[in-house]
N, C-alpha and C positions, 0 to 999 in steps of 0.2 A: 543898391549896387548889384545883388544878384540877378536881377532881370535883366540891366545894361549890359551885366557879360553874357547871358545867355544871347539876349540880342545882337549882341560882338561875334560869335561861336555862332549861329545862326548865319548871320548874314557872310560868313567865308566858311561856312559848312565846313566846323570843323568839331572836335570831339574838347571835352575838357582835359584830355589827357596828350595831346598833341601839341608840340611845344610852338608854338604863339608868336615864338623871338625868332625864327627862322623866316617868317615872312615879311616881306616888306610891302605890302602893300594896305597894311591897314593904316588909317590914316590918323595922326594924333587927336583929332577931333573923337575920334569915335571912344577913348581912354579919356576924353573929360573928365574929370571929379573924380576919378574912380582909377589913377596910375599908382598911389600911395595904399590903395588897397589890392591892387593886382601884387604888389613888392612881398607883399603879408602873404596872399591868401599861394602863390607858387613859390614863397621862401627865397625871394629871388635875390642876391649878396648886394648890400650898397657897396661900391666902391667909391673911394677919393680920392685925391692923390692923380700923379701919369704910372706909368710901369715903363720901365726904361731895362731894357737885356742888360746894360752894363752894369745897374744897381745889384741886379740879380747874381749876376755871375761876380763881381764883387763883396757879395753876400757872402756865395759860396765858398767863395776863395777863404772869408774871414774864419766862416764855419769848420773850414778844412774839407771842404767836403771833395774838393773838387783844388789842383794845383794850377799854377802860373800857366800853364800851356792849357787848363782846361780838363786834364786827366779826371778821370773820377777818382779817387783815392779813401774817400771813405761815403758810404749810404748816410739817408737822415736816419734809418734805423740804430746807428753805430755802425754796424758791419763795416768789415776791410774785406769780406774773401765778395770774391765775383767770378761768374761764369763769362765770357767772350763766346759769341757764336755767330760766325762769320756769315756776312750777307750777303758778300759777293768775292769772286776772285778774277784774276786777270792771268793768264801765264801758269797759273797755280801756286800765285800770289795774292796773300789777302788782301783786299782795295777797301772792304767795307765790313765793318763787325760794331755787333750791339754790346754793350756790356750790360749782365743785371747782380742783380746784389744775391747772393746764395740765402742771406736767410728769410727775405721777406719776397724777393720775384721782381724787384721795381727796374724797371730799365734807369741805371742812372750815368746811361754814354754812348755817344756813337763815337765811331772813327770811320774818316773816310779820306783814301788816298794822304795818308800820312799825319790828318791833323784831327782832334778833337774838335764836334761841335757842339753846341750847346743846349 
């Protein structure tokens, strides 16, 4: 296996620390025998399942984390306090603001022009 990825890394003249999955042009032929060992050797996450925004934010809603319209109302940390720090104005009215969680830094909200997104 080792030589086939040197081989791989050779032939698009790339480094073993340059990430691999950003290119499209390598061809699945050239990952023959050796895809279930690339998973292992860059850690790379199986996923299953689809991902669906609705499930997620449904999620969130269950968790509290986040209300009906979308608000953030509470971080995954626990936290309730948040900082707002506006990203744009109109008139010298706020149009667009981040919110993040005071005790860990996460951004967990935008608003823009009146509505929470997600």
């Amino acid at each position: 296996m080792k030589q086939k990825l040197i081989d791989v890394f050779n032939k698009y003249k790339w480094s073993p620390t340059e990430t691999w999955l950003t290119c499209d042009i390598i061809s699945e032929k050239d990952f023959d025998g050796i895809a279930e060992d690339l998973v292992k050797l860059f850690a790379i996450p199986v996923v299953s399942g689809s991902y669906s925004i609705e499930d997620e934010l449904k999620d969130k809603i269950n968790k509290s984390l986040i209300d009906e319209k979308l608000e953030p109302i509470k971080c995954e940390c626990g936290s309730t306090n948040f900082n707002d720090q506006t990203r744009d104005m109109l008139n010298y009215e706020v149009v667009e603001k981040d919110r993040y969680c005071d005790k860990c830094g996460k951004l967990v909200g935008y608003w823009s022009y009146g509505s929470w997104l997600p």
